[in-house]
C-alpha positions in Angstrom: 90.3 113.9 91.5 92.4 114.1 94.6 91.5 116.4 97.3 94.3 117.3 100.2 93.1 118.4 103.5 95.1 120.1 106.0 94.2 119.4 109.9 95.9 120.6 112.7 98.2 117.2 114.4 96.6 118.2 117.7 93.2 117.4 115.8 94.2 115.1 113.4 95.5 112.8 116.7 91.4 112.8 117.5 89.9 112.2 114.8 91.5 108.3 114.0 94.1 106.3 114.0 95.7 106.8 110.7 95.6 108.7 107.4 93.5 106.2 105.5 91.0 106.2 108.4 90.8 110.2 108.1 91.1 110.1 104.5 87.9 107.8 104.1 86.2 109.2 106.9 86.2 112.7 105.2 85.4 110.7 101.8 82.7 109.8 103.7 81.1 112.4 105.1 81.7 114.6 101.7 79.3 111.6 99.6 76.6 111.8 102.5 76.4 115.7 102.1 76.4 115.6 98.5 73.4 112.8 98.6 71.6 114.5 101.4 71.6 118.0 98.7 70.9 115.6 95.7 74.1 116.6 94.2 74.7 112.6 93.3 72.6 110.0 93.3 72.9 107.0 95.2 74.3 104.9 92.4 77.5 107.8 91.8 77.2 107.7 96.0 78.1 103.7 95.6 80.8 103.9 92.8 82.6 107.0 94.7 83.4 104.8 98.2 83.1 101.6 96.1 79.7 100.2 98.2 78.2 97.4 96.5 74.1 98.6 95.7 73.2 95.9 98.6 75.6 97.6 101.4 74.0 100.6 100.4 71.2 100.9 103.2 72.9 99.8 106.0 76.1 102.7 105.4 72.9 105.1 105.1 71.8 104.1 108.6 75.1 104.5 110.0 75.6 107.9 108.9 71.9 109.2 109.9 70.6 109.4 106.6 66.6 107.7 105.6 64.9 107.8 103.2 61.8 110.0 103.1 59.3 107.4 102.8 55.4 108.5 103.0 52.0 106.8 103.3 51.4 108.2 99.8 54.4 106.3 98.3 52.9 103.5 100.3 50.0 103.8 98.6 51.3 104.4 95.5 53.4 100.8 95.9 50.3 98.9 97.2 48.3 100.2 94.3 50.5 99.2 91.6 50.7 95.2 93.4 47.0 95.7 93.2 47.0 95.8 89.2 49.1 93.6 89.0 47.2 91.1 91.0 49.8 90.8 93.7 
């Protein structure tokens, strides 16, 4: 699908250098709200802006986004390495 986005020049001039860098930028920030509201997941959020699984974490970080990570999923973790006699 291909989306068109019409920006004022006087804004446009602000917000990069070129089209490309707009273009992606917006691509951007559209697959970080749609994983922020769980529309995708973060394997669709990788195949849209063609991230490889391991440059996954480190876009995350950039734009702001962690993941909710709790003492109970900690738990949960160290319990399971526990049966298994890790």
């Amino acid at each position: 699908m291909e989306v068109t986005l019409h920006i004022p020049d006087e804004i446009a001039t602000h917000l990069g250098k070129g089209e490309s860098d707009i273009s992606r930028r917006a691509l951007e920030a559209l697959a970080v709200d749609l994983l922020k509201t769980g529309r995708i997941t973060e394997a669709q959020l990788c195949e849209m802006l063609g991230l490889h699984r391991m440059e996954l974490d480190g876009f995350l970080k950039a734009h702001g986004v962690y993941h909710d990570y709790t003492m109970d999923d900690l738990e949960r973790e160290l319990e399971g390495l526990r049966r298994l006699g890790i």
